[in-house]
C-alpha positions in Angstrom: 93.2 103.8 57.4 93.4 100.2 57.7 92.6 99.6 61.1 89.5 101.8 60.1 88.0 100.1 57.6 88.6 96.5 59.8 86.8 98.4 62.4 83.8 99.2 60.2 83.4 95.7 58.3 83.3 94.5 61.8 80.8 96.9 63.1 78.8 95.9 60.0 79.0 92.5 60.7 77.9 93.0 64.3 75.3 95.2 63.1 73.3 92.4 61.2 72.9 90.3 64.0 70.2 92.5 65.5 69.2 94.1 62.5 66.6 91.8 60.9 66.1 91.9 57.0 63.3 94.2 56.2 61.0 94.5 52.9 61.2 97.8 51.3 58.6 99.6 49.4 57.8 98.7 45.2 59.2 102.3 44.5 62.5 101.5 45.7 63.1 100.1 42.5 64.5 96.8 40.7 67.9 96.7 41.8 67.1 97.5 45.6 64.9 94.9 45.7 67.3 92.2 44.2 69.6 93.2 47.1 67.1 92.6 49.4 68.0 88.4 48.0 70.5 86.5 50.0 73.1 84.3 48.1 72.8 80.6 49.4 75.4 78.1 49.8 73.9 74.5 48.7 75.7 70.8 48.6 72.6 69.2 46.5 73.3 70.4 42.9 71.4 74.0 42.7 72.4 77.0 43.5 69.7 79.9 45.1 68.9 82.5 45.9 66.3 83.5 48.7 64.3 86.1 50.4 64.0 86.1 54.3 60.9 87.4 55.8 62.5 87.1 60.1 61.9 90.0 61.7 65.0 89.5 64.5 66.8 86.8 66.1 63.5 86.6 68.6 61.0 86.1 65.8 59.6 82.6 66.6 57.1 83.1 63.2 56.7 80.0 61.0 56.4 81.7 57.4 55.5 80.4 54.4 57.6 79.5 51.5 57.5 80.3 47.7 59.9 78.6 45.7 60.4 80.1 42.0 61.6 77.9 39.2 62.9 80.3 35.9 62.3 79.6 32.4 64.8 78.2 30.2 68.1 80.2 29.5 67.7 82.6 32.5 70.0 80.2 35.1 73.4 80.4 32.7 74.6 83.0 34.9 74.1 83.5 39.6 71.3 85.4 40.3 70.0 85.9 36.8 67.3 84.1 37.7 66.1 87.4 39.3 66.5 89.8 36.4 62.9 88.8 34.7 59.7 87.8 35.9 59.3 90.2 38.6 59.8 88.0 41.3 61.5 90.5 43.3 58.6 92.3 43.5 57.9 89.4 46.9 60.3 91.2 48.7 58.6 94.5 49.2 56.7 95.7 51.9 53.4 95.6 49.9 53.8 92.1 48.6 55.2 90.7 52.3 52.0 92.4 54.2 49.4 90.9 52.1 50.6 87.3 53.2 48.4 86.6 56.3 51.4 85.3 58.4 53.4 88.4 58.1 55.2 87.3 55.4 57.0 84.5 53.4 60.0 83.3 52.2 60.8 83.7 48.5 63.2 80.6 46.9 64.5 81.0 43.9 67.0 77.9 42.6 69.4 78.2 39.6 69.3 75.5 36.8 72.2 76.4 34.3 70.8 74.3 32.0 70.2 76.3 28.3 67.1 76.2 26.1 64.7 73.1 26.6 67.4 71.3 28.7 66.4 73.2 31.9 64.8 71.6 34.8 64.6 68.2 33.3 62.3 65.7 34.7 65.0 63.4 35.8 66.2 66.3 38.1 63.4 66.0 40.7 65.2 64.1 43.1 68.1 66.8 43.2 65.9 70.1 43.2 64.1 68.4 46.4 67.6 67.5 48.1 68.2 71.4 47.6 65.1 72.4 48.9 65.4 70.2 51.7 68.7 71.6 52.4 67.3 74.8 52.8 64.5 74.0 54.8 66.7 72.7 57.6 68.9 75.5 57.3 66.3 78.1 58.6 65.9 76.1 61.9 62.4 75.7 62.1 60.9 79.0 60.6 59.3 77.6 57.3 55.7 76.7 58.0 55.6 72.9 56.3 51.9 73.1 55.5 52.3 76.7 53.4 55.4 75.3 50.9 54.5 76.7 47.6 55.9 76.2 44.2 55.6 78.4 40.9 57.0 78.5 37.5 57.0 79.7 34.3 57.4 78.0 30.6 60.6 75.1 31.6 59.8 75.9 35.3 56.6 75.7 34.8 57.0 72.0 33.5 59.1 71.3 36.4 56.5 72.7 38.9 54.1 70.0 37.3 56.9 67.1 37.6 57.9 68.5 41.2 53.8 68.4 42.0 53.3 64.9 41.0 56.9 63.5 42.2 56.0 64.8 45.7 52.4 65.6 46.0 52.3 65.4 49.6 54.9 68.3 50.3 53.1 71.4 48.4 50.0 72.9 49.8 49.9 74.7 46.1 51.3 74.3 42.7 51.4 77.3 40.1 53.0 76.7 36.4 52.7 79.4 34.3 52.7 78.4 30.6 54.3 75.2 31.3 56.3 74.4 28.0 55.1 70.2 28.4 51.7 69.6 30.2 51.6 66.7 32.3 49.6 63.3 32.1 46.4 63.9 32.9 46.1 60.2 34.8 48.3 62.5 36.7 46.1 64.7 38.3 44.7 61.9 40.7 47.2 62.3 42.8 46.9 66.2 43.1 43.7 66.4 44.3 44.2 67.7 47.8 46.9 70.0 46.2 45.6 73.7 45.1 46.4 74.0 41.6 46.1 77.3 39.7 47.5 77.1 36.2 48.4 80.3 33.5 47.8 79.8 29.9 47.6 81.8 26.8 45.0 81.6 23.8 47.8 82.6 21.7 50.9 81.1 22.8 53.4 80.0 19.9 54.4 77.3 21.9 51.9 74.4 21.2 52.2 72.3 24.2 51.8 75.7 26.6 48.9 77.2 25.0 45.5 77.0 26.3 44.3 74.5 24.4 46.8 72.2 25.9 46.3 73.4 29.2 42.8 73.1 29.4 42.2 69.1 29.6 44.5 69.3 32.4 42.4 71.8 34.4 39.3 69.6 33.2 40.7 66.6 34.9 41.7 68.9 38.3 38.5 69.7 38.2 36.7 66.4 38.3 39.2 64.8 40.5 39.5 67.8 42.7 38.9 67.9 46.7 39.8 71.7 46.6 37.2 72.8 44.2 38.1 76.4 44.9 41.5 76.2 45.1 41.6 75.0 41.8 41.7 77.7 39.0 42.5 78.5 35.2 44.3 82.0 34.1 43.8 82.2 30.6 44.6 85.0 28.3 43.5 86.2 25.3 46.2 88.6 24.7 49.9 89.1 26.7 50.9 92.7 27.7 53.3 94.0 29.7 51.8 95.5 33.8 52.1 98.8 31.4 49.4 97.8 28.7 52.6 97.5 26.0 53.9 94.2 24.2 56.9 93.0 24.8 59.9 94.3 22.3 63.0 92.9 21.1 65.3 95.1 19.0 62.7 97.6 18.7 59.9 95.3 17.6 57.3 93.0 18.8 58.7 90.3 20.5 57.3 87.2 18.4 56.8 84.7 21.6 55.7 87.5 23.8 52.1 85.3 24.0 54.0 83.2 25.7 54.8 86.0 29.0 51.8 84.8 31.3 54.1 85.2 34.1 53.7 89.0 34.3 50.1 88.7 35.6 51.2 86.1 38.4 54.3 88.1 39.9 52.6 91.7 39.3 49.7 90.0 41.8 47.2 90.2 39.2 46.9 93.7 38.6 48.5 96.2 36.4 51.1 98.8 37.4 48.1 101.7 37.3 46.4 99.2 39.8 43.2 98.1 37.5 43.0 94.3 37.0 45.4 92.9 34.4 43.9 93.0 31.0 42.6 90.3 28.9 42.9 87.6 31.1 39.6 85.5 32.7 40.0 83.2 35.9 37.7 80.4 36.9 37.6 77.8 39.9 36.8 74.1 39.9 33.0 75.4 40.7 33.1 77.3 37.5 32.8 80.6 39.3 34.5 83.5 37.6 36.8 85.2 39.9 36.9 88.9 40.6 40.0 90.6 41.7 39.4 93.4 44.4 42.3 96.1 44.5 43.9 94.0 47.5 43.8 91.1 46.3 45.1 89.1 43.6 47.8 85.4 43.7 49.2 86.3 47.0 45.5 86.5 48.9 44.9 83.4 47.3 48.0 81.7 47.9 47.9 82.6 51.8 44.9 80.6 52.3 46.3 77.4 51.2 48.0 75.0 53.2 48.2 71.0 52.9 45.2 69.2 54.7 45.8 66.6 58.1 46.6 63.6 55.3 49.1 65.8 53.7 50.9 66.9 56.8 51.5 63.6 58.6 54.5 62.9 56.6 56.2 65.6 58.9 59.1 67.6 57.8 62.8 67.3 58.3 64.2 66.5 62.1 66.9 69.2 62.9 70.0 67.9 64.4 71.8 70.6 67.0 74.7 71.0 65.4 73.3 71.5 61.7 71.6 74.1 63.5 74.0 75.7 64.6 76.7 75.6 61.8 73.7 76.5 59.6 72.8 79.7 61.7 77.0 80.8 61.3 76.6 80.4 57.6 73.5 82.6 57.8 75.2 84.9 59.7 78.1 85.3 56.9 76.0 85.1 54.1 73.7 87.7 55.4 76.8 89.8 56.5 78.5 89.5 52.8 75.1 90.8 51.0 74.8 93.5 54.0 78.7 94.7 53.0 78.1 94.2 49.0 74.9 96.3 49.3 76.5 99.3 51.1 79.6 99.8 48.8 76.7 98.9 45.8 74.7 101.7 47.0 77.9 104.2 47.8 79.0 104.0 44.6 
């Protein structure tokens, strides 16, 4: 019995060296789609989690990245980062197709921090190292000019320090009801940088609101090379994809104003496919923007990359052996989550 099973963890781990990971439908459900997340191993201070779009060892494809920074309190445990905001929802086969390159990978780093501790501003540095990390470790595959970063409430405040501590590495910046807005001398040095910012009338924070958002977009807007990649989300009320509030204990949640995310990771649209509800986009040109059924942030996002300037600070050189050690971690990690999710799913 054994000798059987050490036969068939082998075969498995043979078996996802030529089996590329694959995005699976919406319907599939939550947990599926979690799975579809690889654990990965980081020296630099953060934990992640990621989403590989590779379609076999002979896919020479450089892909886009999307890094995800949580809110505050959803890092104290691994991979809780992935139980809210819907960000799973970037590993399905709908979400992968509508980016333009054939897909992109999804980042998602752990801060353990609790409450208004999380991401702090003096953390930069070390969320970059991590990021760096796992740049190099997928030996050449992330495109350099598509590195996107969104965020929502404490991650979205870290997207703005991350976007002004390192303007020339993002080709876009999203924070979604950023708890603290950032300088607006600030936004001078974003202005080849695609900007789209999510804010709510009625948010109980004060400093994420609208009306602290707003002079931020104003000064994007005037400072601005990217006049239509630069746009304001605001809502005038927060529901769920559904059309329902979010509940707590069987009422009303009381910061649910705050939930501006649920538009950005449901791709603009609710779950009966009609645009999401209350909410009003504009550019820099002070266009309104219509969402079509295909297209929402992802169609958007696709189209933005960093401009010549941007790009000619290169990315990182890969040494042959961290190449190679880093493909045999790969291969382990990606064998581990391929094992966990069979005896998951044969439970």
């Amino acid at each position: 019995m054994k000798k059987g099973i050490s036969l068939f963890l082998c075969f498995l781990l043979l078996f996802s060296l030529v089996i590329p990971a694959s995005a699976i439908p919406l319907s599939s459900g939550t947990d599926a789609l979690n799975a579809q997340f690889l654990d990965g191993a980081n020296t630099k201070g953060h934990d992640y989690v990621y989403y590989s779009p590779l379609k076999g060892s002979n896919d020479s494809t450089k892909y886009p990245l999307l890094i995800w920074l949580h809110g505050a309190g959803s890092g104290k445990e691994k991979r809780q980062q992935l139980q809210w905001y819907d960000v799973v929802h970037f590993a399905s086969d709908e979400y992968q197709a509508k980016f333009k390159q054939g897909g992109c990978y999804v980042f998602a780093p752990r801060d353990p921090g609790v409450a208004l501790s999380s991401w702090e501003a003096n953390g930069t540095g070390t969320l970059k190292a991590t990021i760096d990390e796992f740049i190099q470790s997928q030996n050449g595959h992330i495109d350099m000019d598509r590195i996107y970063i969104s965020g929502y409430s404490t991650g979205g405040s870290m997207v703005w320090n991350m976007a002004t501590a390192y303007p020339n590495f993002f080709a876009a910046v999203v924070p979604a009801s950023a708890l603290i807005q950032p300088s607006v001398s600030n936004m001078k040095l974003l202005k080849d940088v695609s900007v789209w910012i999510f804010c709510s009338d009625k948010d109980p924070y004060p400093t994420s609101g609208t009306s602290s958002a707003r002079p931020v977009f104003n000064e994007l807007k005037s400072v601005t090379n990217r006049k239509q990649g630069v746009r304001l989300t605001t809502f005038s009320e927060a529901v769920l994809p559904d059309g329902s509030k979010k509940q707590e204990n069987g009422t009303v949640a009381w910061d649910y104003q705050h939930y501006t995310w649920m538009a950005l990771t449901n791709d603009m649209h609710m779950y009966d496919g009609s645009v999401y509800k209350y909410q009003t986009t504009v550019d820099a040109t002070g266009a309104t923007i219509r969402f079509p059924a295909d297209g929402g942030f992802i169609s958007w996002l696709t189209e933005q990359h960093r401009t010549t300037e941007q790009s000619s600070s290169g990315g990182a050189k890969k040494n042959p052996f961290s190449v190679f050690f880093s493909y045999i971690r790969s291969f382990f990690i990606r064998s581990f989550s391929l094992i966990r999710g069979f005896f998951t799913f044969s439970r």
